[in-house]
Structures are given as C-alpha cells and as structure tokens.
N, C-alpha and C positions, 0 to 999 in steps of 0.2 A: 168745471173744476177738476183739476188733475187730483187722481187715486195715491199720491205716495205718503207713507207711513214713515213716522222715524219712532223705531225704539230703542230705547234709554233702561236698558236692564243690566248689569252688570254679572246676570248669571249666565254662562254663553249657554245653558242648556236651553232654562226657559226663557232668553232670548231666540234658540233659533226654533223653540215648539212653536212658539207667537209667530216668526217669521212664519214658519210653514204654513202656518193656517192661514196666515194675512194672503200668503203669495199664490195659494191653492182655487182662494175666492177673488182672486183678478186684481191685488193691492200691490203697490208696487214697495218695497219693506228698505229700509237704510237701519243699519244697526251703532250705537252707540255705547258703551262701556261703562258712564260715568256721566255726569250735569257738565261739564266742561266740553267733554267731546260731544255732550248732546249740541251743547251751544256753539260750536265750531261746525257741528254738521248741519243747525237750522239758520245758523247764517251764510252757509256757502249755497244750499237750497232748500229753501223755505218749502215744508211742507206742508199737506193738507191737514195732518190731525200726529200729535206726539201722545206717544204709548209711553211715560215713564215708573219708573219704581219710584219708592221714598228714599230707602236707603241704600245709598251706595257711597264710595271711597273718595275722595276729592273735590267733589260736590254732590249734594243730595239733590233728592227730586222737587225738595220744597222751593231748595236756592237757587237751582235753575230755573223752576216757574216763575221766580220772581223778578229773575233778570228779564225771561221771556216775553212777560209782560210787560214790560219798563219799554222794550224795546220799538218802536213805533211801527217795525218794517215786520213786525211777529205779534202784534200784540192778539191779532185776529186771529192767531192757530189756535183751535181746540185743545186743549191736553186732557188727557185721562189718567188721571194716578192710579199705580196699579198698591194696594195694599190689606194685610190682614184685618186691618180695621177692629181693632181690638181694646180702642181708646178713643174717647171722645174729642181728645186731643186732638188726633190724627187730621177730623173734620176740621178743626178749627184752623189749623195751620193750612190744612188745604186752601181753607176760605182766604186766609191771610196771605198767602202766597197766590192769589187769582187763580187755580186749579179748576175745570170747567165740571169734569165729571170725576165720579170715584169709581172702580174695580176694586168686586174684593178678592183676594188670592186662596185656594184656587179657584179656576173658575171653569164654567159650563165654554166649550166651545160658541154655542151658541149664544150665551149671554153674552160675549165678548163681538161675535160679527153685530148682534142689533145694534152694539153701544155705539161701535164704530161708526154703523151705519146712520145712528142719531147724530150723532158729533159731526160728520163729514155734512150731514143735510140742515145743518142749524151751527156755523160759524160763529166764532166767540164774537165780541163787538168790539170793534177798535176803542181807545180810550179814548173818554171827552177831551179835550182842552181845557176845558171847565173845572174847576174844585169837585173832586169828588165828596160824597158826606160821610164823612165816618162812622163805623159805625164801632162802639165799645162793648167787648165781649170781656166777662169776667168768668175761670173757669176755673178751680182748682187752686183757691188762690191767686191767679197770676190772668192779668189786662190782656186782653188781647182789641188790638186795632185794626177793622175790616174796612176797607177802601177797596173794595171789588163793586162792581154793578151790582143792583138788585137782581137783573136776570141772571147772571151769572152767580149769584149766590144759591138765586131759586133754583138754577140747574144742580147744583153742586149738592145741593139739601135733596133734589129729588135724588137723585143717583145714587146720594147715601142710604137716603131710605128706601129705596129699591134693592139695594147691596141687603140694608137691614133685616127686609122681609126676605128676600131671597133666602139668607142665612137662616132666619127663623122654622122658615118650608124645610129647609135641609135638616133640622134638628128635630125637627114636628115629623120627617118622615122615616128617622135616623130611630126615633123614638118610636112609632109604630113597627118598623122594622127590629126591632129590639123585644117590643112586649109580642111581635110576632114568632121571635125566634124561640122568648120565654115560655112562650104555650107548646111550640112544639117541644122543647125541651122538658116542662111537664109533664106532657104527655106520652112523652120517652118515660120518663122515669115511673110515669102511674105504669107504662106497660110495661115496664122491665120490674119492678115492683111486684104485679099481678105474677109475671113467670116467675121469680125469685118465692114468691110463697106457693106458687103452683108446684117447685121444685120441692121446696122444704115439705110441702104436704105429701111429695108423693116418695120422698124422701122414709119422711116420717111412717110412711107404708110399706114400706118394702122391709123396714129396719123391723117393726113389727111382724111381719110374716117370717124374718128371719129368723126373730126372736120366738116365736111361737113354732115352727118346725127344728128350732134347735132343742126347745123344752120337749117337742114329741119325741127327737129322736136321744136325748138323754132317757126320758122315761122307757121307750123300746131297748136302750141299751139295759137300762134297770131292768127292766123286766125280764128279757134272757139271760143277763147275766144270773137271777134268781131263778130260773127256770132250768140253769147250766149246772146252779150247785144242787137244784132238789135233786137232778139227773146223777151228780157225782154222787152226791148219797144216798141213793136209791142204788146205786151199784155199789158201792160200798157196803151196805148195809146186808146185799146177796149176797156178795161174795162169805160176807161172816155166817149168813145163815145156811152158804150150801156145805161150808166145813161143818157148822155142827151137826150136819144131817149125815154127812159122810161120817160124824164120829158116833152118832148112833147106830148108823147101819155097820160097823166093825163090831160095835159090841154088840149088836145083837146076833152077826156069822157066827161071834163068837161062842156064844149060847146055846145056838144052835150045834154046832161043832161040839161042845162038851156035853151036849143031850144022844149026842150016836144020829142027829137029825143031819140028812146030807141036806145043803143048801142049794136055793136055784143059781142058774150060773150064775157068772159074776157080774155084777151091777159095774154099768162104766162110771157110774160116779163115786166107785170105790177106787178107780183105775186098778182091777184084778188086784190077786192076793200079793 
C-alpha cells in the first residue's frame, strides 16, 4: 500500500505544519483547500488515508465525507477529522457522515504520526451491497440517522475517546502544573513576607536608636546650655563684686589719706590713683 496523504485544511499555515511532519516521516502529502477541491483531488488519485478539517468555505469536512463514502472507488479511504471537539455533536455528525477517526486540535506531533500510522494499517471497509441497519441517534433534541458499519462506528467512538482522555491528561497536568506554580508562588510570598517584616523590624530599630540618641543629644544640649548660663552668671555676678571691692578699697585710701597714714603702693585693682 502506497504512503500518500491528502489534506483538506483550509488554513495554509496548519496545512503546511501537517505537510511538514507527514513528509519529514516518509508520507507522501497533496494538499487541498476546501471538501470540493478535497474531492477533485481524491478522485484524480485516490489516496491512502484523508486528513480533513470540519470547517471550511464551500464544502465542509462533514459533506465531503459523505460524498466520499457514497462513492464505491473511495469508499475504503480512512479519513481522520481533524477538530476541537468541544460538542458532542461533532461526534455525531462525524458518525453520520462515515468519519473513520477523530483528531483533536491541537495536537501532539506524536499523537497525530500513531493515528496515521492506525488508519493506513487498518483500511475503512468497502460498503455492503446489502441494506445497511440504521441506527437512530437522538441528541439535543434533534434525530440523527447512523448507516455507518459497526466497525467503523467502533473506530470512530474509540478515537474520540482516546481524543477524550488525551484532553483530560492535558487538563489533569495543566492542573498540577498550576497548583505547582501556586505553591511556588506562596512560597514567594511567605518569603518576601518574612523579609518585609524582617525590614520593618529592623526598621523599627534603627528608628528607635534614632529616637533615643536624639533624646541623649537634646538633653546634652540642655545640659550645657544650663551649664553656659550658670558660667554667664558666675561672671556676671564677679564682675559686680570685683567693683564693689574696688569701691571699698578707695574709701578706705581715702581714710587713710585724711589719717596723715601713707598707703602701700597702689593696688592694680584700683587701676593707680
């Protein structure tokens, strides 16, 4: 069985990331734009296995699977819908439209070569001749009519719930990764926490020694300054008593002087006669 892949993405980016990967692992890749041009390209050559989206402009990926099917010379190509899966609708219509497997977007490199690699080793099954049995799906409301094989349902169902669980892991580890990030993020904050009152304590220390050698150095300034004025009036208080000493020592020259007594020289703190 030939390797060639047709995908049916209308995004040219993540159409040519899929190319890249398909062509990198030995696949041989056809690209199509739209469900019309998918179906013009798997009728001029029929591939091993179709990579389509759901939504795209002119025909979607449901309405092309459905021609696909129909068609007796295609009905055995695998298809893979590629989608977000975010509806249990999505499933149903897959089923309705014979859709072999689901992808959900985005996806693991690697989850995307196994699918491949299931799809290309286990071919869809041609259609009976025979009456298919239908099968009546009610969902939302609204009938749905499944005429796909049993195996091909059972593919379809496993894929999704493989897609399912896949997503669940991605959320279970999105979730660990989160209450991981929370504890270190706690743990930030108990220790910036810890330095923020280690700050304010030693804060609070310094502001107290400030406060305490500001009070020493007021009270030192009191104190000289009280020690400045006993000094002013302690000189002060001289000066008054070395004049009255000088006013005693004149009157008593004087006394002397009108006694006929001659006095001793002259005293300098009378500054002479």
């Amino acid at each position: 069985m030939s390797n060639r892949i047709l995908i049916v993405e209308d995004s040219p980016t993540q159409a040519m990331q899929l190319r890249l990967l398909l062509e990198d692992n030995g696949y041989e890749v056809t690209l199509a734009a739209d469900g019309e041009q998918g179906l013009a390209a798997a009728g001029a050559h029929k591939p091993s296995l179709i990579i389509s989206d759901l939504v795209m402009p002119v025909m979607d990926g449901y309405e092309m699977c459905r021609v696909l099917k129909q068609d007796e010379a295609l009905t055995d190509v695998p298809i893979i819908m590629l989608t977000a899966l975010t509806d249990l609708q999505d499933v149903i219509r897959g089923l309705k439209a014979g859709a072999d497997y689901y992808l959900t977007k985005p996806c693991a490199e690697d989850i995307i070569l196994r699918r491949v690699k299931t799809a290309l080793a286990t071919p869809a099954l041609k259609r009976s001749a025979e009456p298919v049995e239908e099968l009546e799906i009610t969902y939302a409301g609204e009938k749905y009519v499944i005429t796909s094989d049993r195996r091909q349902i059972l593919k379809l169902l496993l894929s999704t719930y493989e897609s399912a669980i896949r997503q669940n892991q991605g959320l279970i580890q999105a979730q660990l990764e989160l209450q991981r990030l929370n504890e270190q993020l706690e743990e930030r904050v108990k220790e910036r926490t810890a330095a923020l009152r280690a700050e304010i304590t030693e804060r609070k220390r310094v502001d107290e020694e400030l406060r305490e050698h500001r009070e020493r150095l007021e009270e030192l300034v009191r104190e000289r300054t009280a020690e400045l004025r006993k000094m002013v009036n302690f000189m002060a208080g001289r000066e008054v008593r070395m004049a009255d000493l000088k006013d005693v020592i004149r009157k008593l020259r004087a006394q002397l002087e009108e006694e006929g007594l001659t006095p001793v020289a002259d005293d300098p703190l009378l500054g002479g006669k």
